[in-house]
Each structure stands twice: as structure tokens, then as C-alpha cells.
N, C-alpha and C positions, 0 to 999 in steps of 0.2 A: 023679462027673464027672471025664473028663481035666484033667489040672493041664497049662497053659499052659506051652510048652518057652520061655522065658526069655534061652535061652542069648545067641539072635542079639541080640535088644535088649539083653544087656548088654556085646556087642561096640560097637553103636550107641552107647553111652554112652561108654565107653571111647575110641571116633573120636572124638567130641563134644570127650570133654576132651584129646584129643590135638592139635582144631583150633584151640582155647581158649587151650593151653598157648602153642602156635607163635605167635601174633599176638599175644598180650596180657603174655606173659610177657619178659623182658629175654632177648635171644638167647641168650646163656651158660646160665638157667639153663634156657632149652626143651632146649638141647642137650644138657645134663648127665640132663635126663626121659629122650632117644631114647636114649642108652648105658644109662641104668638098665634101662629097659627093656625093652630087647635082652637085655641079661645077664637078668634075672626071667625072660624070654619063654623061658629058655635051662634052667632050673631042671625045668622039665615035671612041677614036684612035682603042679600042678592044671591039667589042658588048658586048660579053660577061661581061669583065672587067665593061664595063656601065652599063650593067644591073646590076648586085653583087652589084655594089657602090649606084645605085641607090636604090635598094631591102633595103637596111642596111639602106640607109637613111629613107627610108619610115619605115620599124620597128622601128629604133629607135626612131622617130617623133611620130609615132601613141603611144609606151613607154609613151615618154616625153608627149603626150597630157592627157592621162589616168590620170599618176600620178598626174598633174597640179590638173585635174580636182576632182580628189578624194580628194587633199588635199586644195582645194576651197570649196568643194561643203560644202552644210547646215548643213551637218549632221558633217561632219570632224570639223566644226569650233567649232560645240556644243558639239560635241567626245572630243574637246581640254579642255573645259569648264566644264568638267566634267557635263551636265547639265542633270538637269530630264526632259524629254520629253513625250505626249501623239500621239502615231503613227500609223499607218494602214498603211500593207504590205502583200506580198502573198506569202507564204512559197513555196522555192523553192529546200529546202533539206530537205531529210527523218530527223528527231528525231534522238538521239546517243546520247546514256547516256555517260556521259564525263570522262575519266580518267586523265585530267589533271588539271588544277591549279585552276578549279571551278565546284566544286560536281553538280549534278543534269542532266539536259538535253542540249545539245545545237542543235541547229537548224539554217540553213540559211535563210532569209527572206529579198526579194526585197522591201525596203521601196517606198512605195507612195506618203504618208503624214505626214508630221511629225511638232509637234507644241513644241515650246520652246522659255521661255525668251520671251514672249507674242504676237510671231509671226506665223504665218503657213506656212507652204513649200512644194508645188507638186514636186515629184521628182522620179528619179528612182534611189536609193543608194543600194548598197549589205549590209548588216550588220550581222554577228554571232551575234544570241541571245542566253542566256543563262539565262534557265531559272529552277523552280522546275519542278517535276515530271509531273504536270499536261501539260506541253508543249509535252509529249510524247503521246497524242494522238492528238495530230495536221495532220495533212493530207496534202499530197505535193500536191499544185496548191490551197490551201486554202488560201482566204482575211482573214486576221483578225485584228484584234484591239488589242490593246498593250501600259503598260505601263512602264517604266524604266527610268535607269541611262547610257547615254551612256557616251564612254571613248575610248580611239584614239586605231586604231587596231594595229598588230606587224604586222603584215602581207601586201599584197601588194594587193591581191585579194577580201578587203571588206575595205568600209568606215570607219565601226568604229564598236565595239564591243557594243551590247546593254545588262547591267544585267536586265531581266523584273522583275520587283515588285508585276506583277500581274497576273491571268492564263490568255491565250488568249479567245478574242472575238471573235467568230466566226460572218464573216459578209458576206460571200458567200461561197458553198463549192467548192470545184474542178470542170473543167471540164468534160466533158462525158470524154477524151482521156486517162486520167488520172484516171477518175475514172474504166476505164476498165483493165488500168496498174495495177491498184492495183487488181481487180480483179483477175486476172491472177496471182498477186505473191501469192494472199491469198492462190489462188489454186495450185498454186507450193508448197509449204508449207504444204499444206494438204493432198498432195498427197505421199508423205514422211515420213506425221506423226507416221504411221505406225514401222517405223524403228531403228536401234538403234541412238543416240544419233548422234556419229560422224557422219553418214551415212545421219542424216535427217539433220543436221546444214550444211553440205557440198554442198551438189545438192544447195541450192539455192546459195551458195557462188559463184560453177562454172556458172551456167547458167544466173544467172543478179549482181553477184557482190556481194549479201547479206548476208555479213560475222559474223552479230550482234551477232549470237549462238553458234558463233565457240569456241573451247575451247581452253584455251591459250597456254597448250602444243602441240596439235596438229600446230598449227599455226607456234610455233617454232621449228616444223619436217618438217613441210615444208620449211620453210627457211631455215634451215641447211640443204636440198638435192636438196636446186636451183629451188621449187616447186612453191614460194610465187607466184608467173605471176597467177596461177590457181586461188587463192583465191579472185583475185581483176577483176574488168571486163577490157581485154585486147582485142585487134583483134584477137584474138582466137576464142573467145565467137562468137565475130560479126562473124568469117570468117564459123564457125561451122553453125551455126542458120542459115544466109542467103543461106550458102551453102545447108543446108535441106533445106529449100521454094526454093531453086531453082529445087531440082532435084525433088521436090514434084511437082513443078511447070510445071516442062517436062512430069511427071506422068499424069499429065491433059490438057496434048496439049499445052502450051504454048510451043513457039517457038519463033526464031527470036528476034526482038526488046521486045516480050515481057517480055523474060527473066529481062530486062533494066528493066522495071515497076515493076515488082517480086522482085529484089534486091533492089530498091530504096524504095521500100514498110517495107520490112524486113529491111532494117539501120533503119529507120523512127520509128518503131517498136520496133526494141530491142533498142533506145534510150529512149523510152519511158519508157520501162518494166524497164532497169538499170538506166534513172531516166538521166535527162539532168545537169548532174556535167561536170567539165570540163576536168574529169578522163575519163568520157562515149566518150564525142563529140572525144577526143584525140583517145580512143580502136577503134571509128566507124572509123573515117577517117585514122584509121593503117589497120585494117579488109578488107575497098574497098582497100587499097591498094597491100592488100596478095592478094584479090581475080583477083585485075588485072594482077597481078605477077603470078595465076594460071592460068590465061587464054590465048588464042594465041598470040601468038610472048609474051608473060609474060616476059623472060628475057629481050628484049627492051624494052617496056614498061613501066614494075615495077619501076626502079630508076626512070623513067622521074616520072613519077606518085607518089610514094614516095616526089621529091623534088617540086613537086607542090602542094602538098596537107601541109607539111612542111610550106612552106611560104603561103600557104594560110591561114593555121592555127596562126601565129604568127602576120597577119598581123592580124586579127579578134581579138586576143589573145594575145599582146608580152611577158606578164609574164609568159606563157607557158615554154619559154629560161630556168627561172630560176628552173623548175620544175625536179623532179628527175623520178618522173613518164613519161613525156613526152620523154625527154633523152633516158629513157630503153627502152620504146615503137618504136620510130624513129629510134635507135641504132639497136636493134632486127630485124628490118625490113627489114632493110640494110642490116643485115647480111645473112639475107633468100635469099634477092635478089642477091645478088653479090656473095658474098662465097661459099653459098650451092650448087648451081648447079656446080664447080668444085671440090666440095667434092664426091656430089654422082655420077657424069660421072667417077672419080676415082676409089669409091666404086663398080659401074654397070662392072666393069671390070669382077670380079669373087665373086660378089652378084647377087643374084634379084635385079631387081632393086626398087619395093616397098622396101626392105630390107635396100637399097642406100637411097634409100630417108626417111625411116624413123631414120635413124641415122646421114644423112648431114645434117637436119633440126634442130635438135638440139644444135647438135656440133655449125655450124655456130651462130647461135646464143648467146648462150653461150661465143664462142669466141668472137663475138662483143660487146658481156655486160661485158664480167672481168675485165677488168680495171675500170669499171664507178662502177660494185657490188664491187667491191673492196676499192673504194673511200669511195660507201656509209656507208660499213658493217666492213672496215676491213679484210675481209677474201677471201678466193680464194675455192669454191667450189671445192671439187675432185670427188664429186660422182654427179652433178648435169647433165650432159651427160645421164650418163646410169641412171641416176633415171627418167630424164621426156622419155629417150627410154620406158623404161619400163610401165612409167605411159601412155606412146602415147595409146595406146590401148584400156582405159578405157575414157580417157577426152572427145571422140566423142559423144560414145555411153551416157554417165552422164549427159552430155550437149541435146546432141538431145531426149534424153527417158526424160529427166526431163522439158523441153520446152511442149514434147508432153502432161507430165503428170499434167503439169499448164493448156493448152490447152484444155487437155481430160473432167479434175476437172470440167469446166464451164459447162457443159453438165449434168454430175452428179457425183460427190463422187467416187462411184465406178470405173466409166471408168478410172477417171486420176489415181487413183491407180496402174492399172496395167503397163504403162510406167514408174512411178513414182517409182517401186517398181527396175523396171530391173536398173534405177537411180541409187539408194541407193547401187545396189550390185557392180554396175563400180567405186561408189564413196568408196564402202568396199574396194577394190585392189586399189585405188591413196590411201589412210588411212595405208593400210600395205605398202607400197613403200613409202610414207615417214616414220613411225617410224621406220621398217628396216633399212631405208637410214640412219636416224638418228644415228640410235644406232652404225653404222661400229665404229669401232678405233679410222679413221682418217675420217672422212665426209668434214670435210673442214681444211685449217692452214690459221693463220693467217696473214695478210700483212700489211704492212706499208702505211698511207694515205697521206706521204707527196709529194712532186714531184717529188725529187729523185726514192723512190720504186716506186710511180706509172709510170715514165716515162719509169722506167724498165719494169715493168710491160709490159706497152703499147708496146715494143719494143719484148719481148718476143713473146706476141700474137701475134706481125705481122710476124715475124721472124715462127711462128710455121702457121700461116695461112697459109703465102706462101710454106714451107715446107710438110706439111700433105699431099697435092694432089699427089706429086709423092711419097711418104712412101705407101700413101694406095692404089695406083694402083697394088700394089702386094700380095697376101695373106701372105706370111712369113712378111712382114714387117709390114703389117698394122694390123694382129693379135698380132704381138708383141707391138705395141704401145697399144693396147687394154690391151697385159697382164702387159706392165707396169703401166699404170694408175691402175689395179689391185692390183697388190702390193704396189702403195704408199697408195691404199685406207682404206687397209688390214692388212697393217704391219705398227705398231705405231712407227714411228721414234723418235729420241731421243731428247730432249726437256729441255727449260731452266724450273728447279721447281718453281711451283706456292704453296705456298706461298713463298714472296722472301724472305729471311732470314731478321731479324731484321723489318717486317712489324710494326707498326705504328694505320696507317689508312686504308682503302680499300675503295675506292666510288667501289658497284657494278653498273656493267652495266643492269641494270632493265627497261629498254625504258625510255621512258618520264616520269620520277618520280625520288624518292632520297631513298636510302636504302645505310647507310654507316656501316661500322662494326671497332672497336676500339679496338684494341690486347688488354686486361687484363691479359692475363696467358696462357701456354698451353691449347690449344682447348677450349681457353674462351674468347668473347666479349663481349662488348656494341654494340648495334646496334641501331642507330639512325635512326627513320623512316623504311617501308618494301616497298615500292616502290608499284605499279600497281598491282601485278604478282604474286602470290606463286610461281610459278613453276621458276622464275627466280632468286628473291632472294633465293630461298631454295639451288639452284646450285651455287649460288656466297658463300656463308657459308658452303658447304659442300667442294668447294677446297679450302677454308680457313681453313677445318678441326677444323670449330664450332662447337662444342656440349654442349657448355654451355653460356645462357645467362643471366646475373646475373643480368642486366640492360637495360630495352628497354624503349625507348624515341620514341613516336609517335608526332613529333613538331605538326601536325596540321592534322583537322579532315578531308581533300580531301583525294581521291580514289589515289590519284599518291603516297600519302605516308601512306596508311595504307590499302587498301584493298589485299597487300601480306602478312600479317599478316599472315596466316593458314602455308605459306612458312617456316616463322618462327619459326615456331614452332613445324613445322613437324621434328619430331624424336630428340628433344633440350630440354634441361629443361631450362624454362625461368622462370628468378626471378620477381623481381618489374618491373611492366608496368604502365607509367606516359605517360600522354598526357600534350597538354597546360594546361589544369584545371588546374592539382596539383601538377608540376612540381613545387618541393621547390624552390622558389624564391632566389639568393643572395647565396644560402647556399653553401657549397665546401666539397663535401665528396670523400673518396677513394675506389675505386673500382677495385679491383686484383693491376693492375701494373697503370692501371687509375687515372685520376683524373680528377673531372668532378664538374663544376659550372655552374649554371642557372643564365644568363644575359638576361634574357627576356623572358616571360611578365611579369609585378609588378602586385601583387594582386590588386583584381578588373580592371583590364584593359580590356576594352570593344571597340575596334575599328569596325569603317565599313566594312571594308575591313578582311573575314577571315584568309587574307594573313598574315596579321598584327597581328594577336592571335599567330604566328610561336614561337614555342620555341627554344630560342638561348642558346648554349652552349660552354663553354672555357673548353677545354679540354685539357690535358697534359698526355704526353702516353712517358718517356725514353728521358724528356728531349727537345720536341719537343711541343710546344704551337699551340692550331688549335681551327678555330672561324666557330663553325655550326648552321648554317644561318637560314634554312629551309625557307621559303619563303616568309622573310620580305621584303615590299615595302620601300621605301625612307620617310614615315611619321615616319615607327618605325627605321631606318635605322640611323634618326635623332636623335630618342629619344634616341636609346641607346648610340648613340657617346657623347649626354648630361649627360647620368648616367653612365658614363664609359667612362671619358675623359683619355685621353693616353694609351690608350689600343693598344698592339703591336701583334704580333702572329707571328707562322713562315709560316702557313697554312690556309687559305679561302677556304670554300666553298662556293662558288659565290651563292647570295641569287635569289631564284627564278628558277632556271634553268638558268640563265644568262639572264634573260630577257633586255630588253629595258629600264624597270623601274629603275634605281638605282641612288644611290649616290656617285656618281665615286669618290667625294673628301674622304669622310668615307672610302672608300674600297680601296684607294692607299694608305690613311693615319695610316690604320692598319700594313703596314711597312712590309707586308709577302711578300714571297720569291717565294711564290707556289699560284695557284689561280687551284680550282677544279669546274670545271662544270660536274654538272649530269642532261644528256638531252638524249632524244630519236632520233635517226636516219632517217630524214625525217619528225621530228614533224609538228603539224598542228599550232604549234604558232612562230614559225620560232625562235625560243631556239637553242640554243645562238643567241644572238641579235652580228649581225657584229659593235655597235656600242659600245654594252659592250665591247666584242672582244677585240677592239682598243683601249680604254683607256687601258685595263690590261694592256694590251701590252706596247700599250706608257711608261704606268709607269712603266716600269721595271720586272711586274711579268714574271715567266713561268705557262704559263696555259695549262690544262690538260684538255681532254671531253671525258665522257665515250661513245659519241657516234663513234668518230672515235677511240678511243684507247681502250675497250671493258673495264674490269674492271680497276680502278689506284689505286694504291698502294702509299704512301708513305714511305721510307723507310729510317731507321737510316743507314748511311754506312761511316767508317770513323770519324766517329765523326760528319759529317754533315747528308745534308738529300737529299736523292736519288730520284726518280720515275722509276716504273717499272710498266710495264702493261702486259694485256694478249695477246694484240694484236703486 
């Protein structure tokens, strides 16, 4: 057998750690990397070797130029400045009503011009606006006019965060290109409308990405059965779509080279319809890459093409490295190309071999993502194999009947219907294959994110990679690994009990939002905040075995900590519900085994900032002293350590989601032992900030994050105080 040319992936790894170096490393020493290796790249003792060193240096350079220039550029210095600005920019992301740390709309939008501090500046800066409702009918590829407050971003991928003050001005509309993209989704959508709920919010999630409708328990059945790749736009999508224009394209005589023009037609296209993010450009250049991995000689091919499309991407792109999207995408890809084809020549032994290859394609995959899903979620999928087996069948035909039935729509109503309609019924069977998936026993267990279990992990998967091909070249041996994954899926193994004995506290894992629960009694809390979500708080309080809440605390009025409310209350009798308003100030009352005082806000307190309306609460639950934060910035952060000088605790929960914003000295100076972050898994505001992170740490705390440790527990044990999580 041909041995795999290697070379180009390991130029790809090489960019990887060159995009790595640039963003994460202190600028001095990325910079001292791109002179090494320049001079190494310069040595030519090993091509190869010169290329990699040279590849690393040029990523991390092009890193190191970006950031310079982001944190130079006009808008960054006036982000630092807090200042108010009048700007013109062209919307370059769809609308998304926000569920995190600011209610209303946020939007992407390329700035042009921007006037501040009584100067004016042509420019091209990225910027998140965030703005009211009325920014949700804004239109991607539209100039508009705008006015705000900008303020420095967390993130690495925009200049600086704008709050607008004002609706936008529209000052030209989109493109024709764009305005026919739209067209087309309008008519994906209405081709659908016809249908049940899950069934019409889906089709456009697979076919361009458009997840806006989706309901949030569905969303969490597909995550729990390894489905989530379906809802976001991946090389799936692209490899689907281009792969219909092509065989449509053979339908109509194209041939030869012209097929080339057909497929570069179709990327060009579906990046347009899923909208030029840097989520789309990443599925398109994974998609050409599946598609040249299907094509002749594909297994040479593919890796080279994979690792060339890799470094070309990061050279265009270096923050791509730190992306967790990009990883699974590259990862997956990898694993189709290299692994699958001696999974299914194993399986073709005594399968079909479409049979072979509809279950090496997964598997490999799967096996190249467990260790990275693992890092992200915590958890090790058991049914994610046979759930996308199962789901393969449906995702084509959902994808291509719903393209047709956006297609068909332009023409007239009725046509796209009937594509549209066979959509809905492929998107009905992915809808029952995850809540089934869901619902098994065991659908997934939980793992450990530190380096130790992941490095097991990692050592596991390769250890079973290499292993599988000769297990399933036999039928006795490879239906038995089939019937074992069976049974561990099936039969609930034995497990440490949740709630831990002697619980405390609970931060639930609720995504990006705060939902915490305060033991008062047998099957009775306080519940501080409900997170994003019904559907998740209501499962964090039901294996707490809540049914009574005597006391609920909404600190502040965003969607991350009050729109699971209904979760709350589903099946629970809840007592007094206090928001910031009329949250008694000062006062100290007792509640079951509780005790609970409001250290923030002081009547009539009116800040800019509605971070700064958070109600803060000292709480004492068996002995144990805890300080909830909810999402004061470092102005109120200030005020209370003035009205509440010596204040100690044994417990933090890190105010904000752990942002960037804080007042490290306040928050080491409160003398606790435990520091809790409740943040979402891949957020969009890069929560927890690695520079919060490092103070806690420096100063002695142990911190805790519901995104890698799923819910956390604090716990009385001994006479001190424990942590236990679900994960």
C-alpha cells in the first residue's frame, strides 16, 4: 500500500502552532519564535524542517501584525476611552438577539468612518454592536449610520464593542448578491412554513446554518447524541450542495473542466446563502477539501489538500488556531481522510461496502474529535457513532430537498413547497434520532478536562484506532464490539450520587448565564438567578431534587439570568421573587437552613452600566460564608468593598462570568478559598478571561468553571469545604 505523503499536514501543524504562539504567547516571546525561525527556515539542512519553521514564523508574524494593529488602530484607542462616537459601517453579520451579558440585538458591522474626540477616521475596524430591537431589521451587506459608546472587546476577532444609542441609518442597501441570498433564505423558510415547528426551524439550520428557531431542548438532544456538527454550517453542508450542482451539472452535459466551474460556482454560493462568517469560509474550505478526498487518487490527495488549505487558512486568518470550531472541522477531516478508508476496507470484508462506508465515516470521525469534544464538554459520547449512522440517511436528502425548496420558492410559492415539504419529513427522522438518542440511560459519561484524563484519553483513541481495523475485519469480532458499545449505552452503570451529601451551593451548568441553587432544607432552595434556558436549569434542580423554592433572586434583568425562569418553576412551588428593584437593601433574614443578606444595590442606585444594577448577596448555608456577585463591573465592585470594608467569605462567585473587567485586588482581598465561574462552553465573549483566570490563581484561590466541570457543588465534608462536580 502507498504510505500517505505527510508532508503538507505537517506544515498545517506547524501554522497551527505558529497561530497559537502569536495570540497566546506574551508578544516578546512570539516575536523572538518568528526571528528563530526565520534563521532555522534559513539552515536548509531539512526542507521540510525549513518549511514548518518557516510556515510558523510567517503565522505567527501575520498573529503578531493583526493584534499590533487592532490594538493601535482608532477605534481601539477610543474603545480604551470609553468614548462616544458618530460612525458609518456596513453590516457584515445577520441580527441575533443576545443571551448574554447585554439584552437586545447584537450585530457585526465593518466600520468605515468613525468620528470621536473631535476628529474623523477612514477605516476598515470589525466591531460587535449591540444594540435595541430595532437593529434587528438591519440587512447583511447594508451601510448604515450609527450612534454609540464604544468599549475595548474581550475577544481577539473585533476592535472594540460598540453600545448604539440610536436605531440605524440606513445609507445604502445590500448588494444584488446579497440581496438574492436573502431571497433565497426567505424562500427556504417558506417553503417549510407549512410544517411542524421542529421540522420547519431545522431544514434551514442544516442547509445554511440558520439555527435562530431552534428550540433549546432539541439543540440539547443533539448534543447529547454527537448531532451538534448538523445544526451549524460544516463541510457537510458545502460537500452536500456542491455535490448536487455537480451531478445536476453532469444532468446537463457539463463535463470535464467544466465540472471545476460548477463547484467553484456552488462554494461561492453557498457562502453567500450561509453568510461570509468566519464559521462559513472555515465549512467551505473543509467541504473542497472532503470533495477532493472523494475524488480520484482522493486518498493522496486529501491530506495534501487538507494541509494546504489549513495553512492557507491561518495564514489569511491566525485566530482561526485558537477557535474550537475550526479544530473540530480540520480534526474531522483528518479523520475521514486517513482513518476511514482502513476502517471501511476492514468492514468491505464481510459488509457492502456502501454499508462500510456509511459506518467508517462516522466512527473515524468521531474518533478524531473525542479527545478535543471532550476538552470542550466534558463528556465522551456513547451513542454519537450510531446516532449520526442512523441520522446519515436523512441529512442528504434535508439538505438537498431543502436548497431545492429555497430554489424552487423563487419561481413561485407552490413549487418550493413540494421539495420543502420532503425537507421537513428527513428533518422529522434526524428530530426522532436525537430525542431517542437522548433519552438512552447512558448517551454519554462524563470526563475529566485536565491533561492527565485527556492525555489518557488521547492515548486510548489512538490505541483503539489502531486496533479496530483488524477487530472488524471479522464478523464475530466486530459485531461484538458493536454489541459492547450496546450495552454500555443501555445498561446504566453505577455512579457517584448527585446530590453530594452535605451540598451547600450548586452553580448549574446552564451555558453562558448564572443559575445558582442554595440548600435550605430537604428538597428546598434559594435559587439565585435562572440562567438562558428553561430546559437546563429545570434539569440542574431536578437532580438536586428541588421542589421547593422559598426564595428566588433575579440579580439583574439580561436574558442569561432570567429568561429560564419558566424552568423554575416548572413543577416547584416558588415563594418571593425579588429582582434588583426591591431586593431589601442591608437587611439579613433566614431562610430554611439559609441565611441571606443584600449587599448591593443601595436604594436609588442608577448606574450606566446595567451590569452595575447586579444584586449582590452574602449568603451563609452550615457554616460556610459565599459572596453572589451576579454581574458587577469594577465601578460597583469598588463601591461595595467601600460599604463593606473587611468583608471575608469562604466562597466567590466570580462576578460577570469571569470577564476581563474586574477588580483583582477586591476579589483576592475577600480572603476565599473557592472562586466559582459560571460560563458557557465555547462562548462568544471569550468568559472566562485567561487574565481573570491568573490572578485567582496567583492569589491562592481554587477555581471552578461550569463549562469544563458541568454543574459544581460546594460541599460541607469534614468540617471544611469540598468540591464536587458532575463531570
Amino acid at each position: 500500500m502507498e504510505r500517505t505523503d505527510l508532508r503538507m499536514p505537517a506544515l498545517a501543524l506547524a501554522a497551527w502552532a505558529g497561530g497559537l504562539a502569536g495570540h497566546l504567547l506574551p508578544a516578546w516571546v512570539a516575536g523572538v519564535a518568528v526571528v528563530v525561525g526565520v534563521a532555522v527556515s534559513g539552515l536548509r539542512r531539512s526542507l521540510v524542517l525549513a518549511a514548518a519553521t518557516l510556515v510558523l514564523a510567517a503565522v505567527a508574524a501575520s498573529a503578531l501584525l493583526r493584534q499590533s494593529q487592532l490594538d493601535r488602530a482608532p477605534v481601539a484607542v477610543l474603545a480604551d476611552e470609553r468614548a462616544q462616537v458618530a460612525a458609518e459601517g456596513v453590516v457584515v453579520g445577520d441580527p441575533r438577539a443576545t443571551h448574554g451579558f447585554q439584552e437586545g440585538v447584537a450585530v457585526r458591522v465593518s466600520l468605515r468612518e468613525v468620528t470621536g474626540r473631535g476628529t474623523t477616521h477612514r477605516l476598515r475596524a470589525p466591531v460587535l454592536v449591540f444594540g435595541d430591537p430595532a437593529w434587528s431589521d438591519v440587512r447583511l451587506g447594508s451601510r448604515v449610520r450609527l450612534d454609540g459608546r464604544l468599549a475595548p472587546a474581550e475577544g481577539s476577532h473585533e476592535a472594540a464593542v460598540l453600545a448604539a444609542t440610536s436605531a440605524p441609518v440606513l445609507v445604502e442597501g445590500p448588494d444584488a448578491w446579497w440581496r438574492g441570498a436573502e431571497a433565497v433564505r426567505a424562500s427556504l423558510r417558506a417553503s417549510v412554513a407549512h410544517r411542524p415547528d421542529d421540522q420547519r426551524a431545522l431544514v434551514p439550520a442544516l442547509v445554511v446554518g440558520d439555527d435562530s428557531s431552534l428550540d433549546p431542548r432539541l439543540a440539547e438532544d443533539f448534543r447529547a447524541t454527537g448531532l451538534t456538527h448538523l445544526l451549524a454550517v460544516s463541510g457537510t453542508n458545502l460537500t452536500l450542495v456542491v455535490g448536487f450542482l455537480l451531478v445536476l451539472g453532469r444532468w446537463c452535459g457539463v463535463r470535464g473542466r467544466g465540472h471545476y466551474v460548477v463547484g467553484a460556482v456552488g462554494i461561492v454560493g453557498f457562502v453567500l446563502l450561509a453568510r461570509t462568517e468566519p464559521s462559513v469560509v472555515r465549512a467551505a474550505a473543509m467541504g473542497a477539501v472532503a470533495l477532493v478526498g472523494m475524488g480520484v487518487d482522493g486518498r493522496r490527495r486529501g491530506p495534501r489538500a487538507l494541509g494546504v488549505a489549513v495553512v492557507v487558512l491561518l495564514l489569511l486568518d491566525p485566530g482561526l488556531a485558537t477557535t474550537v470550531g475550526f479544530a473540530l472541522s480540520a480534526v474531522a477531516t483528518a479523520g475521514i481522510l486517513m482513518v476511514a478508508p482502513g476502517l471501511r476496507d476492514a468492514l468491505a470484508r464481510w459488509l457492502p461496502r456502501w454499508v462500510a462506508e456509511a459506518v467508517a465515516v462516522p466512527l473515524a470521525a468521531q474518533l478524531a474529535c473525542t479527545p478535543l469534544v471532550a476538552a470542550i464538554s466534558g463528556q465522551v459520547s456513547l451513542v454519537a457513532v450510531a446516532a449520526n449512522l442512523a441520522a446519515a440517511p436523512a441529512v442528504g436528502p434535508a439538505t438537498v430537498l431543502g436548497l431545492a425548496g429555497g430554489l424552487g420558492g423563487l419561481l413561485a410559492e407552490p413549487v418550493g413547497r413540494v421539495p420543502g415539504t420532503g425537507a421537513a419529513w428527513s428533518a422529522a427522522w434526524l428530530v426522532e434520532v436525537a430525542e431517542r438518542g437522548a433519552a438512552l440511560p447512558v448517551p454519554s459519561v462524563g470526563w475529566g478536562t485536565g491533561p492527565v484524563a485527556l492525555g489518557l484519553l488521547t492515548i486510548l483513541v489512538v490505541g483503539l484506532t489502531l486496533a479496530l481495523p483488524p477487530l472488524l475485519r471479522r464478523p464475530a469480532t466486530g459485531l461484538g464490539c458493536g454489541c459492547l458499545v450496546a450495552v454500555l449505552v443501555l445498561v446504566r452503570l453505577p455512579v457517584a450520587g448527585w446530590p453530594p451529601d452535605g451540598w451547600v451551593l450548586v452553580a448549574c451548568d446552564v451555558g453562558q448565564g448564572d443559575a445558582l441553587a442554595l440548600r435550605t432544607g430537604p428538597g428546598s432552595a434559594v435559587v439565585v438567578d435562572a440562567g438562558p434556558d428553561p430546559a437546563l436549569v429545570d434539569r440542574c434542580l431536578d437532580r438536586l431534587g428541588v421542589e421547593q423554592v422559598p426564595l428566588l433572586v433575579l440579580t439583574h434583568q439580561h436574558a442569561d439570568h432570567v429568561d429560564g425562569l419558566a424552568g423554575v418553576e416548572e413543577g416547584r412551588e416558588v415563594g418571593q421573587v425579588e429582582t434588583d428593584g426591591d431586593a431589601p437593601y442591608a437587611a439579613t433574614r433566614v431562610v430554611g437552613e439559609a441565611t441571606v443578606q443584600v449587599l448591593w444595590p443601595p436604594p436609588g442606585h442608577e448606574p450606566d452600566n446595567p451590569n452595575d444594577e447586579s444584586v449582590v448577596l452574602l449568603v451563609e448555608v452550615d457554616g460556610v460564608t459565599m459572596l453572589l456577585t451576579g454581574d458587577i463591573e469594577p465601578p460597583s465592585q469598588l463601591a461595595v468593598a467601600r460599604t463593606w470594608p473587611g468583608l471575608t467569605v469562604d466562597v466567590v462567585k466570580v462576578p460577570h462570568h469571569g470577564s476581563r473587567f474586574q477588580d483583582s485586588g477586591w476579589l483576592l482581598g475577600l480572603g476565599a478559598r473557592l472562586a466559582i465561574v459560571s460560563s458557557g462552553a465555547d462562548n462568544d465573549y471569550g468568559h472566562p478571561a485567561p487574565e481573570t483566570l491568573a490572578a485567582l490563581e496567583g492569589g491562592g484561590l481554587e477555581v471552578h468553571r461550569t463549562d469544563l466541570e458541568g454543574d459544581v457543588a460546594v460541599v460541607v465534608e469534614d468540617g471544611g469545604i469540598a468540591v464536587a462536580t458532575t463531570r
